[in-house]
C-alpha positions in Angstrom: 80.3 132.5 130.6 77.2 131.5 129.9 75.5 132.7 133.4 76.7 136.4 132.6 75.3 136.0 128.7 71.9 134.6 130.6 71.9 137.6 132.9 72.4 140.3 129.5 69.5 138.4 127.9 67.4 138.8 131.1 68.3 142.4 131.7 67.3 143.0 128.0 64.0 141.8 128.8 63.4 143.1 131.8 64.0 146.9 130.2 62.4 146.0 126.8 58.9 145.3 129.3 59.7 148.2 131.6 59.2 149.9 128.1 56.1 147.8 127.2 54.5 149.1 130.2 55.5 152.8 130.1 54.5 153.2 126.4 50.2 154.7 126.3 50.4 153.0 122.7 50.1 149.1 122.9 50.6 148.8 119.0 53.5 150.9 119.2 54.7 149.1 122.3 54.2 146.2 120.6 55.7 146.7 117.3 59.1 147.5 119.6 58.9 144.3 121.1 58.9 142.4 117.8 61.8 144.1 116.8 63.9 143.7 119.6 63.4 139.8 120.4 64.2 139.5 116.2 67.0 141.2 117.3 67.8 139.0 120.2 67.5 135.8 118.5 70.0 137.1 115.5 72.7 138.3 117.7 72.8 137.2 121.6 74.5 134.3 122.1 71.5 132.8 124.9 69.2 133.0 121.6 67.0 129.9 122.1 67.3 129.9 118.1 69.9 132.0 116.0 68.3 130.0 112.2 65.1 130.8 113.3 63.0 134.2 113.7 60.2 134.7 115.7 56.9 135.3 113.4 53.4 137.3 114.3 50.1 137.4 113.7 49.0 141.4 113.1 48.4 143.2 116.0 44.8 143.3 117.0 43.9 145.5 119.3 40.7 143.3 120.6 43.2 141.2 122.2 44.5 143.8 124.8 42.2 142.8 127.4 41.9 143.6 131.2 41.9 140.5 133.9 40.4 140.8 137.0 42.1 138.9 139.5 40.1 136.4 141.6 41.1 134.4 144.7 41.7 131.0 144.3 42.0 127.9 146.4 46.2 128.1 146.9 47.3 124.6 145.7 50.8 123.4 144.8 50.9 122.1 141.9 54.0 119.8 139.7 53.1 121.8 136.6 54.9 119.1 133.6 57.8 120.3 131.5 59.1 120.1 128.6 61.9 118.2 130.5 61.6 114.9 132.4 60.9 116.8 135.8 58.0 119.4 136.3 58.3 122.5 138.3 56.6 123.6 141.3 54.4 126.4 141.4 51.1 127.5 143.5 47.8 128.4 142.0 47.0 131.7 143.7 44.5 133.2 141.8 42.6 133.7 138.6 42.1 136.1 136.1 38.8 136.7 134.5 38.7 138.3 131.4 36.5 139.1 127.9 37.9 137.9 125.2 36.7 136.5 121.8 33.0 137.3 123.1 32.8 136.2 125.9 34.3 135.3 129.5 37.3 133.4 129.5 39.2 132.9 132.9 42.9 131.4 133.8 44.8 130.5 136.7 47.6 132.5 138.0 50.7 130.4 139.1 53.2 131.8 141.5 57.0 129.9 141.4 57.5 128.2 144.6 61.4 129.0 143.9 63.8 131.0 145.1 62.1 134.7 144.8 59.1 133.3 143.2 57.5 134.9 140.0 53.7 135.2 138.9 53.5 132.5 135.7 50.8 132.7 133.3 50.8 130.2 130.0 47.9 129.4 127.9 47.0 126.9 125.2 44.1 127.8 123.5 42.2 126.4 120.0 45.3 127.9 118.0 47.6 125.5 119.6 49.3 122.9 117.6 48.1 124.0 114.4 48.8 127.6 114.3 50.9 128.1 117.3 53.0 126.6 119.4 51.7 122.6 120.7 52.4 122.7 124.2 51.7 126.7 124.8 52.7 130.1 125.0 53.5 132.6 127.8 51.6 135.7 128.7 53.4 136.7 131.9 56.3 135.4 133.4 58.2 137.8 135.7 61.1 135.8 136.7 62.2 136.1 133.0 60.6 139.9 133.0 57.6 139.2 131.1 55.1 141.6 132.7 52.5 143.6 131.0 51.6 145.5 133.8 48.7 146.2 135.8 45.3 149.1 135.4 42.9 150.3 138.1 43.7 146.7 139.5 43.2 144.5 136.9 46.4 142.7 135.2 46.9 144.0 131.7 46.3 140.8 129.4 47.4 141.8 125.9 47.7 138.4 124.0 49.2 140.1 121.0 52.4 140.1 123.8 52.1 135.6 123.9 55.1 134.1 122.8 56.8 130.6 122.5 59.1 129.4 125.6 62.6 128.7 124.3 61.8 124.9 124.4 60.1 125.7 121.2 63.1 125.8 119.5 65.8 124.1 121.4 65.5 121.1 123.4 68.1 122.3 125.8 66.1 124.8 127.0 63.2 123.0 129.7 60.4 125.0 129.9 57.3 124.5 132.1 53.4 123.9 130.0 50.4 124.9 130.5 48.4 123.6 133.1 45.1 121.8 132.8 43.5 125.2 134.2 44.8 127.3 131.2 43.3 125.7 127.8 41.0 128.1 126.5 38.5 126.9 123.8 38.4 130.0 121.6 41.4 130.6 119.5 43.6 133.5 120.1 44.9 135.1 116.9 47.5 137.2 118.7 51.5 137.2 119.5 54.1 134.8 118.3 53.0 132.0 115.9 54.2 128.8 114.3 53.8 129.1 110.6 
């Protein structure tokens, strides 16, 4: 059934970032994350890609970064898809961070769905050429992705972005970054295209 092989994949996730955010060592942290989604995509059957394996840039620790979080005007928003229908989520908030020299800030989405889920993608100046076109995920806690948070801030560690699954499988509909989240510096850090 493919609900029950969905629900492995999620709990895998959801223990692999429990992990993430227990470990005092980012690298290390990190270096078990790579391994395990390689392992993922070789072996679970909810892979979004069994041919292809995920590939990094090096870890940099300059890209573990602490967001304050900012109220925001709450707006609902259709955020598009990869799909032919866009999702519904509500700006909350924003996170303001330093990051390639300077300030860089991003919205923070909450899913309007059933039990919700704080949402943050990203394009940034890497996007289409390096990484992923449409954008990568930082946090996304209905799927488990969730760095964690320190003395109130959300723990930002872009060596943690990755591709959503529409990046390799059509079948999988995935929701983009929104307008709000296109940062002009690029971001060297996490999953890559080539």
């Amino acid at each position: 059934m493919d609900e029950l092989t969905l629900l492995d994949w999620k709990r895998r996730i959801f223990e692999l970032y429990a992990g993430i955010r227990a470990d005092p060592e980012p690298q290390r942290a990190w270096e078990r994350w790579c391994d395990v989604r390689a392992e993922l995509f070789r072996s679970h059957p909810q892979s979004p890609s069994h041919e292809a394996q995920p590939r990094y840039f090096d870890y940099d620790p300059a890209l573990h970064v602490f967001g304050a979080v900012e109220p925001a005007e709450r707006v609902r928003r259709e955020i598009a898809t990869s799909g032919e229908e866009p999702y519904a989520f509500t700006r909350f908030g924003r996170t303001r961070f330093e990051l390639a020299g300077g300030v860089q800030t991003l919205d923070l989405y909450w899913l309007d769905g059933y039990g919700g889920g704080l949402f943050l993608s990203f394009a940034d100046a890497t996007s289409g050429v390096e990484t992923y076109g449409a954008c990568r995920y930082l946090l996304d806690t209905v799927k488990g992705a969730d760095l964690g948070e320190r003395d109130g801030r959300l723990v930002l560690d872009f060596n943690f972005s990755y591709n959503p699954s529409c990046a390799y499988d059509p079948r999988w509909v995935c929701p983009l970054a929104p307008p709000g989240n296109r940062l002009a510096v690029p971001v060297g850090g996490g999953e890559r295209t080539i």
